[in-house]
N, CA, C and O of each residue as an XYZ file, in Angstrom:
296
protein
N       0.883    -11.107     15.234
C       0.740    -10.101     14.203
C       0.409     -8.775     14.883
O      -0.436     -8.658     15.771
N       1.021     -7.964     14.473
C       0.816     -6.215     15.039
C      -0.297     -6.294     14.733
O      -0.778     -7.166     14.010
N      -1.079     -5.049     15.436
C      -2.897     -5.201     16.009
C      -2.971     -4.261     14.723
O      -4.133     -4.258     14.316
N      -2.173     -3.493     13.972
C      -2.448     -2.885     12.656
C      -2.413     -3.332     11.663
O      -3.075     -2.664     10.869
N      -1.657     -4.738     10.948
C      -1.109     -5.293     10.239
C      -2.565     -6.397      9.603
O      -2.350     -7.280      8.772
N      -3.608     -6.195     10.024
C      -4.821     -7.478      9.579
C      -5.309     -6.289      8.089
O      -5.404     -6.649      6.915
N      -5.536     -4.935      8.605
C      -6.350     -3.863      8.133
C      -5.344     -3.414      7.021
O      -5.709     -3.036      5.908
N      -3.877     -3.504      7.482
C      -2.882     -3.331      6.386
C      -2.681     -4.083      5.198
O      -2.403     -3.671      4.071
N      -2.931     -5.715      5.768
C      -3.110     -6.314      4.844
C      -3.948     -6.412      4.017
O      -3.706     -6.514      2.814
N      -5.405     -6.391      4.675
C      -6.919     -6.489      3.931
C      -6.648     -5.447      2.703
O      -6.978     -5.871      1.595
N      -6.256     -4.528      2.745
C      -6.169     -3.413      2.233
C      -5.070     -3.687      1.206
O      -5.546     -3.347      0.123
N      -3.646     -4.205      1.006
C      -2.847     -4.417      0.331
C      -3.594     -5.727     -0.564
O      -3.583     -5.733     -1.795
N      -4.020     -6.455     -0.017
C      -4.583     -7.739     -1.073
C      -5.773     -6.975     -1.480
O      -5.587     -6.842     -2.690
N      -6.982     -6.341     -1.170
C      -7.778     -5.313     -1.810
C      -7.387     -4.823     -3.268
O      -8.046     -4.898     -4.305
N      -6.181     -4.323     -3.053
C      -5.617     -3.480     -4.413
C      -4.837     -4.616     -5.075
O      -4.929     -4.522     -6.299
N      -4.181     -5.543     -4.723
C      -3.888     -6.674     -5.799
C      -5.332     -7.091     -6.782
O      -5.520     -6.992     -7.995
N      -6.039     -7.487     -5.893
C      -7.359     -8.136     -6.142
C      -7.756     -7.452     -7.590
O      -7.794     -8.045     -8.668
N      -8.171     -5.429     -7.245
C      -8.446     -4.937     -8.096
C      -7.671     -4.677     -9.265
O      -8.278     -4.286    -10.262
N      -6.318     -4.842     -9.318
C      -4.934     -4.473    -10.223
C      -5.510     -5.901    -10.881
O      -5.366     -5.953    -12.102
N      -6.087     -6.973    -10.312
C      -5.611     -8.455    -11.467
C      -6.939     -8.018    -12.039
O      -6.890     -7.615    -13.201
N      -8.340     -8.022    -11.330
C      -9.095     -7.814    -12.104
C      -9.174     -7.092    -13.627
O      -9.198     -7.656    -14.721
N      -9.203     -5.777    -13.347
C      -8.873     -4.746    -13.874
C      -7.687     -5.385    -15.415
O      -7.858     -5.143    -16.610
N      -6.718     -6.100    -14.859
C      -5.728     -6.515    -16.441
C      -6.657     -7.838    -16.749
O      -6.646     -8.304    -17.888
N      -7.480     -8.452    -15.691
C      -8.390     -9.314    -16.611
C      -9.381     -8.978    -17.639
O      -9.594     -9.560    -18.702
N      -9.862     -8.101    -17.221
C     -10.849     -7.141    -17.736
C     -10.538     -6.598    -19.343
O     -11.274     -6.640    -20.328
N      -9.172     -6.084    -19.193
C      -8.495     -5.743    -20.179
C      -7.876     -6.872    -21.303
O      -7.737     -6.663    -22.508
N      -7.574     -8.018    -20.631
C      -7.252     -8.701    -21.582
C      -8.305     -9.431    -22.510
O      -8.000     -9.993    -23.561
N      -9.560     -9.353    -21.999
C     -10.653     -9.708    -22.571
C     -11.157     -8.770    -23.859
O     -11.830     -9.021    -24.858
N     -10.528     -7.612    -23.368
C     -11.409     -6.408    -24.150
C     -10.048     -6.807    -25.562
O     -10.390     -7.009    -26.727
N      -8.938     -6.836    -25.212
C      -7.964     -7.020    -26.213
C      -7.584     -8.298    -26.762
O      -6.567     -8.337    -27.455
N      -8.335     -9.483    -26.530
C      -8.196    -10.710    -27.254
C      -9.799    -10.240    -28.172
O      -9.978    -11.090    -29.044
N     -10.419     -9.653    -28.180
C     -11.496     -9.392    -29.063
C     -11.194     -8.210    -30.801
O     -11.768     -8.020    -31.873
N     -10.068     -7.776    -30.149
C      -9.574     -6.963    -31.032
C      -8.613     -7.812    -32.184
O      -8.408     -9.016    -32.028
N      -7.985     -6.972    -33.484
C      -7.289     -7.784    -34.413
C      -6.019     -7.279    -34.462
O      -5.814     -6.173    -34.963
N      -5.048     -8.018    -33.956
C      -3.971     -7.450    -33.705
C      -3.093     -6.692    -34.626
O      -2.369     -5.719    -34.414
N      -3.360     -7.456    -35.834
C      -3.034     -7.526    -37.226
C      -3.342     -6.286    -37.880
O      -2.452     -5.631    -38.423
N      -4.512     -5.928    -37.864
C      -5.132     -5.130    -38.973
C      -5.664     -3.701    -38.135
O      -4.934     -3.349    -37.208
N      -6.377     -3.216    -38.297
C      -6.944     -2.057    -37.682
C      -7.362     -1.818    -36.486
O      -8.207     -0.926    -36.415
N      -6.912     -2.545    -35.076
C      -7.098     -2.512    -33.712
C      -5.201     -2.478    -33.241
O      -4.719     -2.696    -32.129
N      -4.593     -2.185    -34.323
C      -3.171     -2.618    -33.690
C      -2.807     -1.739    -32.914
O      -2.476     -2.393    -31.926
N      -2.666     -0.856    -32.718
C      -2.548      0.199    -31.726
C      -2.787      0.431    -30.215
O      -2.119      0.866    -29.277
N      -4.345     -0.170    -30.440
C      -5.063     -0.491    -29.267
C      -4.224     -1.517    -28.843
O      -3.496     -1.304    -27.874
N      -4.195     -3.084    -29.663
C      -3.890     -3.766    -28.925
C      -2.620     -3.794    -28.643
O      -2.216     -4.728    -27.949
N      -1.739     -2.838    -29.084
C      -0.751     -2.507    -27.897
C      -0.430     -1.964    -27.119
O       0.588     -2.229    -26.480
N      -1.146     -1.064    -26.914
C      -1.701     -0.096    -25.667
C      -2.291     -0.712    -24.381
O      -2.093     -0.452    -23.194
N      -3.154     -1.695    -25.058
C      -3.931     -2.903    -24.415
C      -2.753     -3.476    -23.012
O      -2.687     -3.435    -21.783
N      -1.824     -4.088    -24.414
C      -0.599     -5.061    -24.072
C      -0.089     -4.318    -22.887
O      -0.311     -4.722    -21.745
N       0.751     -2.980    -23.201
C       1.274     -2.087    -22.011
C       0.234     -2.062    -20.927
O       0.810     -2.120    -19.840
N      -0.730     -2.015    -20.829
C      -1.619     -1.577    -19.602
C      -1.594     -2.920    -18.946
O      -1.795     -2.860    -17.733
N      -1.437     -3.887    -19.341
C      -1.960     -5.229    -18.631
C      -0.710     -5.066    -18.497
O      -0.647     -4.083    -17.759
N       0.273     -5.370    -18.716
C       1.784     -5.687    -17.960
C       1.957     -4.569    -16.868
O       2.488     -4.777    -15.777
N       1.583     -3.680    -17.170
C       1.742     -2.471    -15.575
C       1.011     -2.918    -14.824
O       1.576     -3.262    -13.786
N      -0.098     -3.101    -14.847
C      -1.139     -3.668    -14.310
C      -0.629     -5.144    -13.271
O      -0.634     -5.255    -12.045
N      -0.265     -6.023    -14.219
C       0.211     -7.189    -13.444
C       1.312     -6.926    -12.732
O       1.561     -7.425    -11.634
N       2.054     -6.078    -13.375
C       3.826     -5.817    -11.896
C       3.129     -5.187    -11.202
O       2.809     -6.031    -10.364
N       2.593     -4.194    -10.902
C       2.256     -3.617    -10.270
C       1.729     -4.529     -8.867
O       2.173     -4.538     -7.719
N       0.632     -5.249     -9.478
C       0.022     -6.330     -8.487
C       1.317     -7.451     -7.867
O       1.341     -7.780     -6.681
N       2.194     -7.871     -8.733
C       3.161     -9.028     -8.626
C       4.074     -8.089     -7.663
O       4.990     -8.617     -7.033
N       3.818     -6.676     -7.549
C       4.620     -5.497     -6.528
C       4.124     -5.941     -5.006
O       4.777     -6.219     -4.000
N       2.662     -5.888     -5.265
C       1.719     -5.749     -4.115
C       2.023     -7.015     -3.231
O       2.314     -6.965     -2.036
N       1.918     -8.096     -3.949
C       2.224     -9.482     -3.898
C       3.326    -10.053     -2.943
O       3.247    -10.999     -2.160
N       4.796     -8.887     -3.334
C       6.110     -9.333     -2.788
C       5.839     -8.493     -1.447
O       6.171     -9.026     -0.388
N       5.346     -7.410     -1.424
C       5.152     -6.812     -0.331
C       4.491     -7.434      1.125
O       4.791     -7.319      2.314
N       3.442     -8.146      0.374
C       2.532     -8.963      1.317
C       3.136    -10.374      1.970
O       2.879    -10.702      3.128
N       4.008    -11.198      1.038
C       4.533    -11.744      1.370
C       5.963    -11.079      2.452
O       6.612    -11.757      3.249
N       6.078    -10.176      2.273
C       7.328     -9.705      3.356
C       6.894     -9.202      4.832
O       7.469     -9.193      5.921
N       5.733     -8.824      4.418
C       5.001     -8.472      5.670
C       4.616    -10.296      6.550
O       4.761    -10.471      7.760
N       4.138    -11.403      5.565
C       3.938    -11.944      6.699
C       5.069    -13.283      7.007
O       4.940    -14.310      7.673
N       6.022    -12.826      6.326
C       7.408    -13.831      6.769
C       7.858    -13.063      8.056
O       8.127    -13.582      9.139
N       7.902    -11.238      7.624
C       8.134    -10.787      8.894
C       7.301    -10.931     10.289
O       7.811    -10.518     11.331
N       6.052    -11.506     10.282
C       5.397    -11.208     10.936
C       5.703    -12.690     11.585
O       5.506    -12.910     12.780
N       6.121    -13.518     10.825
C       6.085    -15.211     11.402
C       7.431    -14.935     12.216
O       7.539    -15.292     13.390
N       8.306    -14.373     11.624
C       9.533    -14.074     12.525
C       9.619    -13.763     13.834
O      10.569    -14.008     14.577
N       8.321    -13.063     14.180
C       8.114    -12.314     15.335
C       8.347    -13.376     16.187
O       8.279    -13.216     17.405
């Protein structure tokens, strides 16, 4: 593994870590809400933020995995 690539990684799974948290966080706050009636808005606002949230991370994810197939290649 390149002598840069430990700190690259720590750092790329870092921000997955916080991206899943963060839509966990959120999905908690929006299964408390009523989807139905007078939170509907929110909870689709909710909805959008957690799906950016998760590609975003499922982004981070493919990245990390390319880094260390490339790195097994070596």
């Amino acid at each position: 593994m390149p002598l840069g690539a430990p700190d690259h990684l720590d750092e790329l799974y870092s921000k997955q870590r916080v991206l899943t948290e963060e839509a966990e966080r959120l999905e908690t706050e929006r299964d408390k809400l009523d989807a139905y009636g007078t939170d509907g808005n929110r909870h689709y606002i909710l909805e959008l933020q957690i799906a950016a949230l998760l590609q975003e991370a499922n982004r981070i994810g493919a990245r990390i995995s390319d880094i260390l197939e490339r790195d097994l290649q070596r």
